[in-house]
Every structure is written in structure tokens, then in C-alpha cells.
Residue, then its C-alpha position, 0 to 999 in steps of 0.5 A: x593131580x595133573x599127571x600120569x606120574x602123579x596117578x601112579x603115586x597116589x595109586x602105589x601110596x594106596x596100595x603100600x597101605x592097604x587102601x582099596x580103591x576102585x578107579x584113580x582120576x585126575x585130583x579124584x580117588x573112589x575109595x572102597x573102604x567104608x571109613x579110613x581110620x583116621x591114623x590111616x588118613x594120617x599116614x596117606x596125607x604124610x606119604x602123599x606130601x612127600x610127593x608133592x601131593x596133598x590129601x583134600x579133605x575140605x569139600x570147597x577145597x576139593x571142587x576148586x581142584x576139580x575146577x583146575x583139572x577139568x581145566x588142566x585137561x581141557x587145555x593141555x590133553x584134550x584135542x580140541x577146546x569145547x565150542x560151548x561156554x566154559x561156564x556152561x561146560x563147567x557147570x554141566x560136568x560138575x552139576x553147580x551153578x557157574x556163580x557158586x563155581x566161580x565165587x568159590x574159586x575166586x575165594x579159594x585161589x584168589x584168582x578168576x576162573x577166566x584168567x586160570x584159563x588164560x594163564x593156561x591157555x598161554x602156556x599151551x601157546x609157549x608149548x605150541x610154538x616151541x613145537x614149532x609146526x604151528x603158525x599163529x593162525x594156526x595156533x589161534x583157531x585150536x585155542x578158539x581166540x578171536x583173532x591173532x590180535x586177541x592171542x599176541x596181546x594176551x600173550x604180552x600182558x601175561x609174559x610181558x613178551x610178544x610171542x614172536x620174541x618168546x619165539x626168537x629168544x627159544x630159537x637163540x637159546x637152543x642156538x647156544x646150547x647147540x654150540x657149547x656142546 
């Protein structure tokens, strides 16, 4: 779960079947309900899925999504990025060792939890310039890249375009869409 919508459906699926539960969070649910019945469990997983959402049941499963969310929110929804370690900060919130974290990640998503950062971190920048109130400058301190340099080359090897085409190209596009109206 990464969004608002997503939390509002996950909580309206669990009210249509009569599931108490005491707080949504991004990809958790506290369920108060000592035990779902398993044709309950079964019920939820088929109304999430139509959705889009999937019902995790395994514990590596569910860390690994709790991994991405911490992320997503970090990334997308917080202010600022933490100043500390991601290893650091991620093994305080979900009380693992980063190794453990990290192997399990690899294995699960068959990426590194660095470059799920990265491809985030990137698409934050695509939003940032589309926007279009940031300057790179800008937009480098906020994301905590090393200099201008460091973000224009990670931006090219993950989009294949510098970010001032990526910048150029949005600006046509609407440009013509603009026209044809």
C-alpha cells in the first residue's frame, strides 16, 4: 500500500467483512481479531486483488514491503530525507540488522535496496522538475546528492536522458498539447 486510496480500500474491504481493526498504515493493518477464519482470510485476499492490492502473508514478504514503504514515504512524502545512514535509519525503524535487511531484499525483489532509493530518488527528481520551482541546485540539496554532477549522471544511467532533456521534452510535450486544444 502506498497511498491514501490504497488505505481507504484496504479499510472499506475490512469493514464489508466485518474485520475489526485498530489502525491502517502504509502496507500494515493491526488486526483485532484474535484469528481470521481462513475462508475470511480467503475472502479478503480475493477483494484486495481486485484492487490491485495483495493480502502478505509470508513474514520475509511483509518486511520487504515494509522496506519499500518506509522508502516510498521517505522519498515522496516526507519533507526532508533523514541526514543519517539509510542503513542506519532503516535498521532502527524496523529493529533488523541492515545485512539481514538487505540480503532479504536482494532475494525478494531481486534488486538492492540502494538502487530501489535511486530509481525513487529519480522519480522524485522527474517530479521536482515538472514542477518546475526547483533549479537542479535546488533539487540536489533536498534529495542530499553529493553535487549536480552526482544527480545528472544518476538521472542519465536510469532514464537514458540528462534531466535538462527530460526537462526540454515535458516543456514540448505540453507545448503541444496546448495547441491541439
Amino acid at each position: 500500500m502506498v497511498s491514501l486510496r490504497c488505505k481507504l480500500v484496504v479499510k472499506d474491504t475490512l469493514n464489508t467483512l466485518g474485520i475489526k481493526f485498530s489502525c491502517i498504515d502504509l502496507g500494515e493493518v493491526n488486526i483485532l481479531d484474535a484469528a481470521i477464519s481462513n475462508q475470511k482470510r480467503e475472502e479478503l485476499k480475493k477483494l484486495l486483488n481486485q484492487y490491485g492490492l495483495e493480502l502478505m502473508d509470508e513474514k520475509k514478504s511483509t518486511i520487504v514491503e515494509r522496506i519499500k514503504n518506509i522508502i516510498i514515504e521517505m522519498v515522496h512524502y516526507s519533507e526532508e530525507l533523514p541526514r543519517v545512514k539509510i542503513s542506519i535509519f532503516l535498521s532502527k525503524k524496523l529493529n533488523h540488522n541492515y545485512t539481514y535487511l538487505s540480503n532479504l531484499f536482494k532475494e525478494i525483489t531481486g534488486i538492492t535496496i540502494q538502487h530501489f532509493i535511486v530509481l525513487h530518488k529519480i522519480e522524485k527528481v522527474k517530479e521536482l522538475i515538472l514542477y518546475d520551482e526547483l533549479n537542479l541546485n535546488e533539487i540536489t540539496e533536498i534529495l542530499h546528492y553529493s553535487s549536480v554532477a552526482h544527480l545528472s549522471t544518476q538521472f542519465k544511467q536510469i532514464t537514458g536522458i540528462t534531466p535538462s532533456d527530460f526537462k526540454k521534452k515535458n516543456y514540448y510535450k505540453k507545448r503541444i498539447m496546448l495547441e491541439k486544444i
